[in-house]
C-alpha positions in Angstrom: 11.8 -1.6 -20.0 8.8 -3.7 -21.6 6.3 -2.9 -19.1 5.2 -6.1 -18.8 5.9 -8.5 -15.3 7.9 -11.9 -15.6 6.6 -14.8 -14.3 10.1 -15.5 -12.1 10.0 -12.2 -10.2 7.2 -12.4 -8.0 7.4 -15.2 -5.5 7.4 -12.9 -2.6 4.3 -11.2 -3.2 2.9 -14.5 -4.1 3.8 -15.9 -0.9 2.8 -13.0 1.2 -0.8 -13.3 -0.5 -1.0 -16.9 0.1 -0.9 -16.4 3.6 -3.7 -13.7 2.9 -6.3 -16.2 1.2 -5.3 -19.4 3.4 -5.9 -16.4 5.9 -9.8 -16.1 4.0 -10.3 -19.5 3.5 -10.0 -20.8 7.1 -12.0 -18.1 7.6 -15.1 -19.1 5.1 -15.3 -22.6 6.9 -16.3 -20.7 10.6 -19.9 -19.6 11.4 -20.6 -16.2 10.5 -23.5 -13.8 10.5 -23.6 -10.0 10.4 -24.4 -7.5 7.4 -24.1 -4.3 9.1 -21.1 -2.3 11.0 -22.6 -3.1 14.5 -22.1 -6.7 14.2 -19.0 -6.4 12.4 -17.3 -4.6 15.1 -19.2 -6.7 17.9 -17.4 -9.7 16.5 -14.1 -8.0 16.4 -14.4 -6.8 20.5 -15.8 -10.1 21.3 -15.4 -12.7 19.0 -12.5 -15.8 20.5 -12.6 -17.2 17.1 -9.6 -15.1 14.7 -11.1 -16.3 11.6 -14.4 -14.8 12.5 -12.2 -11.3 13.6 -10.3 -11.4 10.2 -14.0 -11.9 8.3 -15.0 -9.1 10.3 -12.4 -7.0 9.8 -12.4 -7.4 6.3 -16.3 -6.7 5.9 -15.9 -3.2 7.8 -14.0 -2.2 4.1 -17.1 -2.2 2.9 -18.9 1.5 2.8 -22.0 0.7 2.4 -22.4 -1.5 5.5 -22.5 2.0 7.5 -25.1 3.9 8.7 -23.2 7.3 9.7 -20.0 8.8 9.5 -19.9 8.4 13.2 -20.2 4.6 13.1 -17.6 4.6 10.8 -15.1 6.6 13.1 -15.8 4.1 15.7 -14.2 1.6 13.7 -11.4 3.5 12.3 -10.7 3.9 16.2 -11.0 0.4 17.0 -9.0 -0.8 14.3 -6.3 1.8 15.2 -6.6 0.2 18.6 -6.7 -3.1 17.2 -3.2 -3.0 15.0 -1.3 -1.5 17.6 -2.3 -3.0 20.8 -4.2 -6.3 19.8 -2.7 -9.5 19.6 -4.2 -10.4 16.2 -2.1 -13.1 13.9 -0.1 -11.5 11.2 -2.1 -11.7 8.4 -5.5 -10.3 10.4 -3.0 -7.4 10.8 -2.2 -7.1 7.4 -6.4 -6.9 6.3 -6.9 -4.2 9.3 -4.2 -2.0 7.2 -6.1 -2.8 4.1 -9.4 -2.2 5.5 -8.1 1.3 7.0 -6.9 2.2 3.3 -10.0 1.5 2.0 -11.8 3.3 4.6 -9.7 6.7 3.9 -10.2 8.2 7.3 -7.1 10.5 8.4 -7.6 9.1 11.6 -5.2 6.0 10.4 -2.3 8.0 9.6 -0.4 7.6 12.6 -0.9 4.0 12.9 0.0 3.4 9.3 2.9 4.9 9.5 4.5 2.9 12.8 3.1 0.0 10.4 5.2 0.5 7.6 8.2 -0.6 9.8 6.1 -3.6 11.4 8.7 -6.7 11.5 6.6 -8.7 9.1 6.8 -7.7 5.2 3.2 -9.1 5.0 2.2 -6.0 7.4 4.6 -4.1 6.0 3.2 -3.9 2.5 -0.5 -3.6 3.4 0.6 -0.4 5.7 2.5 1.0 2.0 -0.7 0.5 0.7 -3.4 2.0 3.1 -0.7 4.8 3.8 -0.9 5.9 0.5 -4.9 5.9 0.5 -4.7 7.9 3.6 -1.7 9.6 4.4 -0.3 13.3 3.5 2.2 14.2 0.9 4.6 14.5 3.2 4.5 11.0 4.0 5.8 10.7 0.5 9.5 10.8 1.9 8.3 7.5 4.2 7.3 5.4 1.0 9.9 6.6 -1.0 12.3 5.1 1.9 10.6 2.1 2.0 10.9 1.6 -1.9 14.7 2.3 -1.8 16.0 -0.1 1.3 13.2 -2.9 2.4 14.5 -6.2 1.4 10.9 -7.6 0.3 10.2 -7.0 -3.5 6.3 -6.5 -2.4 6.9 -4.2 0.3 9.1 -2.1 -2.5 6.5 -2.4 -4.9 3.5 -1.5 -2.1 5.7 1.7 -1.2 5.9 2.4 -4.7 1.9 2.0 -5.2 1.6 4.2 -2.2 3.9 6.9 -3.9 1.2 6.2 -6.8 -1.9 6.9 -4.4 -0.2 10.1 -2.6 0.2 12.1 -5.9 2.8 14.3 -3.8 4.1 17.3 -6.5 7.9 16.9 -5.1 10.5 16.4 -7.5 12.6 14.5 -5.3 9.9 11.8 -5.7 9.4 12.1 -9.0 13.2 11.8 -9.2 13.4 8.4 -6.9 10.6 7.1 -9.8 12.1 7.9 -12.6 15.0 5.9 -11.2 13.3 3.2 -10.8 12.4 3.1 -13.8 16.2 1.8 -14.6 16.0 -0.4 -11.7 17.3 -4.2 -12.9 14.1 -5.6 -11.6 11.1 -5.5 -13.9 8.5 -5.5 -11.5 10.3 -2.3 -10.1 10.2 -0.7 -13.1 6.6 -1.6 -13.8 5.3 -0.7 -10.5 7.9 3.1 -10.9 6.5 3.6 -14.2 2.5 3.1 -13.1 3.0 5.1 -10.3 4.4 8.4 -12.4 1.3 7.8 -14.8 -1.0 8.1 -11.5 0.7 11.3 -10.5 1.0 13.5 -13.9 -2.2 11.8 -15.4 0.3 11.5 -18.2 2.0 8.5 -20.1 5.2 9.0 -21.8 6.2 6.2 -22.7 8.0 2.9 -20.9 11.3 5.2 -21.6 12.7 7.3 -18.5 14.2 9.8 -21.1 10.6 11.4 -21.7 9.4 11.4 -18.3 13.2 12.9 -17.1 12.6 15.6 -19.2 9.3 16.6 -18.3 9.4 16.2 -14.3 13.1 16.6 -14.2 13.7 19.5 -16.7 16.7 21.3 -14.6 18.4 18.1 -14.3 18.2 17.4 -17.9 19.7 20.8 -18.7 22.3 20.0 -16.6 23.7 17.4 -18.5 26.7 18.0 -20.4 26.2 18.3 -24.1 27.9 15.3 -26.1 30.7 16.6 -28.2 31.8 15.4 -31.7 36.0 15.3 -32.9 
């Protein structure tokens, strides 16, 4: 492992953040105003226009455009509300799971997680994301799934950023990362690697045999000692 990413290896997530900024871009050319929480959220009840929503809904991130706590549990709800009963386009649903992430409210969980299995990798990924920001270290087991079977490379690598975010103490994750740091996929192996540094606060190295040995001691022990004739 070089810890580095090849240029060949990320078309998906490439792709998936295209739609995100052609997503932004039609949304820069519609008429918007608003600078505090109350107008973002009156644009996203009322607003017919889904570029103004997705503005909207990417401006409640923001802390500092609220004036309570309470305001700001309003429109934890009504994005909750919004992912899983709205009919928003695919990529608005994607920036409501990245604005819930940012937000950190517990409140998301729930929604996050039913997102995680959402039918479209570019929901899928943002959920991995915001789950991690948000969710509880038992929702390490979730992530860890996601890493191991989705058939997107960026909703692997999101799941494997959420495991990063999480910091769940469980050696059965730390195990599923350490294994993919062997993974034949670079970006993988980069993303496994980054997310063990997050957890431990540590960096041994782009090596699994260091970090196998320090989260995986019993393991290691258990290895049959090589013998010489």
């Amino acid at each position: 492992m070089d810890g580095t990413l090849p240029t060949h290896c990320a078309w998906n997530r490439l792709a998936m953040a295209a739609t995100l900024l052609v997503a932004a871009g039609l949304a820069g050319c519609s008429g918007f105003n608003g600078t505090t929480a109350a107008s973002f959220l009156r644009k996203v009840r009322e607003d017919p226009d889904p570029n103004t929503r997705y503005i909207a809904y990417n401006k409640l991130a923001s802390p500092l455009c609220y004036d309570t706590e309470e305001q700001k549990k309003e429109a934890v709800a009504t994005l909750v509300n919004k992912l899983e009963h709205g009919k928003e386009p695919v990529a608005t649903r994607a920036v409501i799971c990245r604005t819930l992430g940012e937000l950190h409210d517990p409140g998301a969980r729930e929604a996050l997680i039913k997102a995680v299995s959402d039918n479209e990798g570019l929901v899928r990924s943002q959920a991995c994301r915001a789950l991690g920001q948000v969710g509880q270290p038992e929702d390490a087991t979730i992530l860890s799934r996601v890493m191991t079977v989705d058939t997107l490379e960026d909703c692997r690598i999101a799941a494997i950023e959420g495991l990063g975010e999480l910091k769940a103490k469980d050696p059965r994750i730390a195990e599923v990362l350490v294994t993919g740091m062997e993974h034949a996929d670079p970006a993988i192996r980069l993303a496994s690697l980054n997310a063990l540094r997050k957890i431990t606060g540590k960096d041994l190295g782009v090596d699994p045999g260091p970090w196998q040995k320090e989260l995986l001691p019993q393991k290691t022990a258990a290895k049959p000692a090589s013998t010489t004739r």
